[in-house]
Structure formats: structure tokens, C-alpha cells
C-alpha positions in Angstrom: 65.4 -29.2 0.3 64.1 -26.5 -1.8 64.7 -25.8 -5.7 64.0 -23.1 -7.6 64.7 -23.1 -11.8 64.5 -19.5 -13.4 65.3 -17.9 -16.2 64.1 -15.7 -19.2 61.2 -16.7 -21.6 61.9 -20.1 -23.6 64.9 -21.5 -21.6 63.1 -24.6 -21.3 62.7 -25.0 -17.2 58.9 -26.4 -17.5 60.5 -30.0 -19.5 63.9 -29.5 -17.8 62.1 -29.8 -14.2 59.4 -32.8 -15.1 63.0 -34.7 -16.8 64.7 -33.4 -13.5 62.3 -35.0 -11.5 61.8 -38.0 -13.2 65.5 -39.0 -12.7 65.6 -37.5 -8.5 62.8 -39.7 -8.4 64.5 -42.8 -9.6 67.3 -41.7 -7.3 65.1 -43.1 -4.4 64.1 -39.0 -3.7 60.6 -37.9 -2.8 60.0 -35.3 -5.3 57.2 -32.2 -4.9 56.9 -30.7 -8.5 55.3 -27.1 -8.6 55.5 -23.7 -10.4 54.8 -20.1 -10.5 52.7 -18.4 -10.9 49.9 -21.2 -10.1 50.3 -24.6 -8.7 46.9 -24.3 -6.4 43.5 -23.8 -7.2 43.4 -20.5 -6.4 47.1 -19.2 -8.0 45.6 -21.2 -11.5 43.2 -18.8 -11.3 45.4 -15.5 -10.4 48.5 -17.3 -13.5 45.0 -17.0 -16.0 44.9 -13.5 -15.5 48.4 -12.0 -15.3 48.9 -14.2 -18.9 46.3 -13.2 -20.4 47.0 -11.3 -24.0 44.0 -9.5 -23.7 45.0 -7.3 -19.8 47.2 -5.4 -21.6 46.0 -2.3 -19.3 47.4 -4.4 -16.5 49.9 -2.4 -14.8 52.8 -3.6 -13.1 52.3 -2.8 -9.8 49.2 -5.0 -10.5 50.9 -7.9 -12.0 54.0 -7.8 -8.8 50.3 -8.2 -6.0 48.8 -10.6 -7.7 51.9 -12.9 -8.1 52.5 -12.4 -4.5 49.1 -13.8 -3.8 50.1 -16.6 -6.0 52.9 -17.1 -4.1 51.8 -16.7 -0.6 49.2 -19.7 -1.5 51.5 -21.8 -3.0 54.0 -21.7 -0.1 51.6 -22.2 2.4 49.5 -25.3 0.6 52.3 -26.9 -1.2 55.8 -25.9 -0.4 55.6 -25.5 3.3 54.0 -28.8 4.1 56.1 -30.9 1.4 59.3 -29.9 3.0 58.0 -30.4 6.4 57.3 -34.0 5.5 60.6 -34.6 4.2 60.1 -34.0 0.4 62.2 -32.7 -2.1 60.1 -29.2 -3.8 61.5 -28.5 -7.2 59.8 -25.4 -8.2 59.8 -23.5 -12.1 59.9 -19.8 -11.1 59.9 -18.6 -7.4 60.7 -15.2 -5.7 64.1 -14.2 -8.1 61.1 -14.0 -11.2 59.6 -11.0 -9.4 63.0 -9.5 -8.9 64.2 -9.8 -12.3 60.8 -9.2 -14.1 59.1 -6.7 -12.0 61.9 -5.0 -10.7 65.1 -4.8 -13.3 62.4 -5.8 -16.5 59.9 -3.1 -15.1 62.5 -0.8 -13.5 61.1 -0.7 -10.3 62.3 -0.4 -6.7 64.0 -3.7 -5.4 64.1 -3.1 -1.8 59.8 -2.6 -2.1 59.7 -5.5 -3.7 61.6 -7.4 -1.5 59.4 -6.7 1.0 56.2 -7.7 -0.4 58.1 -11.1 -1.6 59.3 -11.7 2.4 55.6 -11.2 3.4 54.4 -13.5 0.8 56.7 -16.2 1.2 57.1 -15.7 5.5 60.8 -15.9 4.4 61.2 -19.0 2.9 64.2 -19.1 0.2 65.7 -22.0 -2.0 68.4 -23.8 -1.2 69.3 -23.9 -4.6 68.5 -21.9 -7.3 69.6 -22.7 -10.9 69.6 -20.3 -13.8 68.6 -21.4 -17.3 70.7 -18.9 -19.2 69.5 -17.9 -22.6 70.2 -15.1 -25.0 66.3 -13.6 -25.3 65.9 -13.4 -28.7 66.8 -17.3 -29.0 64.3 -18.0 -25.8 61.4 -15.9 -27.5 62.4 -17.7 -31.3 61.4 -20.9 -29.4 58.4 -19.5 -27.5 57.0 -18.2 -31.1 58.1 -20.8 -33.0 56.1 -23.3 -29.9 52.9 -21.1 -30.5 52.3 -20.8 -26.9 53.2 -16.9 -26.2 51.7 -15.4 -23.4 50.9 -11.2 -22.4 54.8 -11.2 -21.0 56.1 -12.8 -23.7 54.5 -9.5 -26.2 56.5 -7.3 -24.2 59.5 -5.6 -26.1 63.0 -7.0 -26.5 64.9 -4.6 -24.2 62.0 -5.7 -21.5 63.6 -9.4 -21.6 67.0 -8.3 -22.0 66.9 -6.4 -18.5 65.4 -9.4 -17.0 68.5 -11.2 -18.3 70.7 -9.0 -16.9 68.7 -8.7 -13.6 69.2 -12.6 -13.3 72.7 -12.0 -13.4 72.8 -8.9 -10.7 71.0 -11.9 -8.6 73.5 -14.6 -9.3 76.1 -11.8 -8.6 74.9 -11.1 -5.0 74.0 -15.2 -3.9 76.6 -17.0 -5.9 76.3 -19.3 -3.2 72.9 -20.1 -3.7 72.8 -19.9 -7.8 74.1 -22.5 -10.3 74.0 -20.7 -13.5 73.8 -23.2 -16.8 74.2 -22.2 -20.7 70.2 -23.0 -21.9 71.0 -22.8 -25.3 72.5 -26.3 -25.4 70.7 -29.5 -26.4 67.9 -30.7 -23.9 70.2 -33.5 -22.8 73.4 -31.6 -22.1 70.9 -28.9 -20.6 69.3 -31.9 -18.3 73.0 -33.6 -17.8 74.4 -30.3 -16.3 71.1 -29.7 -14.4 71.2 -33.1 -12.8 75.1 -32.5 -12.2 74.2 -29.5 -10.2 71.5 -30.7 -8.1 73.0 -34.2 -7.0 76.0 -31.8 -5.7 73.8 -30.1 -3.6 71.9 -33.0 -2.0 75.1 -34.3 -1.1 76.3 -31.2 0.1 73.3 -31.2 2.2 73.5 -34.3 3.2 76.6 -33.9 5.4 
């Protein structure tokens, strides 16, 4: 089975997912961790440059290529051949980042970008996706206040508020697929209502 976790800047998916797997794990599941963009040699190396401060001149057509490349190594080294051996992939960020970033952040065409994600990913969608919802000017308080900010992190504030409302167009379309949970919560009603969530769909999945 495949999980994605997404949401705006500071929401906290990167702990939320290594507690999330921690406790699958103890649940007698094999867990594959991974994230985006990155999780292979070669996407590490594509993540350093589309976070780098210093590309500002980076435009987003750019940025939308290179994550695809990320993303089209990722699935084919790690995600592919962990659920074909029976593992359970739990991945922070996936395909719905590029929709809500590059396309409602950005403002750019959604049915193009779908079609560069399909080619990148040979189709291959979650089976769960949850939302980490947050209010972005409390996500970016904590990414400031953490001292790790990165080149999307600098954009403006209406930039991460369409993202946030792109997330919810998502949810909107796929309720099916999406779980949508309130981020700004403590990490252990956060990781309570995450755990919630997923267990539901293992046993759903299950039948």
C-alpha cells in the first residue's frame, strides 16, 4: 500500500512520518520511508538545487522538470520495487505537491501538469493521501522560528496561501483518496489522528 503526507510549509509531515512509521512498524508492518523531492542519489542531487536560496532565477517551468525527474527516479528505484515486495511506502510529498505548488501556487495549467506527473510516475497514485492542514502563516512561524527555510519557503505569503487552497480543490475532487487532519494541533494529537487514519485504511484494504 502506498501513502502520501502533504501539506503547506511547516505542517510537520517529515517527524509526523518517521513517528508514523515507527509505530506501523511495531504493528508487525514492513515500512518503506521516502520523500520528495530526493530519496535517491540522484533526486538528493536535483532537491539541492530546486532549494537552494541562491537559484532565485529559477523559473517554474524549471522547478515543475526537475521535480518530475526527482520523481520518476524515486518511483522507479524505491517505490515501485518496495510495493512489489509487499512493503508498506509512506512517502512526505508526492504528485499532489506539484499540483498545489506549481500549478494553483504558481498559477499554472493543471491538465499540462498532469501530464508530465503521469509520465513521471507511469501512473502510480497513493492509496492514501493525508493532508497536514495548516494556516500558512503559522506553518512558515515554525519554519523561521526552526532556522531551516529553504528558496520556497522565501516566496510570498499569497504564494503559500494558493497552495493551501489548491490542497483543498485536491481534497475536493478525491475525497476518497484524502484524509485531511487540523496540523496545528500538538504533535501527539497530530500523530494520534494520523495513526487513526492510516490503520482505517490498512484494514479497509485488507478485506
Amino acid at each position: 500500500m502506498f501513502i502520501t503526507l502533504e501539506g503547506p510549509e511547516g505542517s510537520g509531515k517529515t517527524g509526523q512520518l518517521e513517528t508514523l512509521a515507527e509505530a506501523l512498524s511495531h504493528r508487525g508492518y514492513r515500512v518503506q520511508k521516502t520523500r520528495e523531492p530526493g530519496g535517491t542519489p540522484i533526486g538528493d542531487q536535483i532537491r539541492k538545487t530546486i532549494l537552494d536560496l541562491k537559484n532565485t532565477a529559477m523559473v517554474d517551468r524549471t522547478e515543475a522538470l526537475l521535480l518530475q525527474a526527482s520523481r520518476a527516479q524515486l518511483v522507479e528505484e524505491v517505490i515501485q520495487p518496495a510495493l512489489e515486495a509487499g512493503r508498506l511506502v509512506i512517502c512526505d510529498r508526492y504528485a499532489d505537491s506539484t499540483l498545489a505548488y506549481q500549478g494553483y501556487g504558481y498559477q499554472n495549467d493543471l491538465d499540462s501538469l498532469r501530464k508530465i506527473i503521469d509520465y513521471a510516475t507511469g501512473g502510480l497514485k497513493p492509496d492514501l493521501t493525508v493532508l497536514l492542514d495548516i494556516d500558512p502563516e503559522i506553518g512558515l512561524r515554525r519554519r523561521t522560528n526552526a532556522g531551516n527555510l529553504n528558496r520556497l519557503d522565501a516566496l510570498d505569503l499569497a504564494f503559500h496561501r494558493r497552495v493551501r487552497a489548491g490542497y483543498h480543490a485536491l481534497v475536493r475532487e478525491e475525497p476518497e483518496r484524502w484524509v485531511v487532519i487540523d496540523a496545528d494541533q500538538s504533535f501527539e494529537q497530530v500523530q494520534e489522528d494520523l495513526l487513526a487514519a492510516v490503520l482505517q485504511k490498512l484494514a479497509q484494504h485488507a478485506v
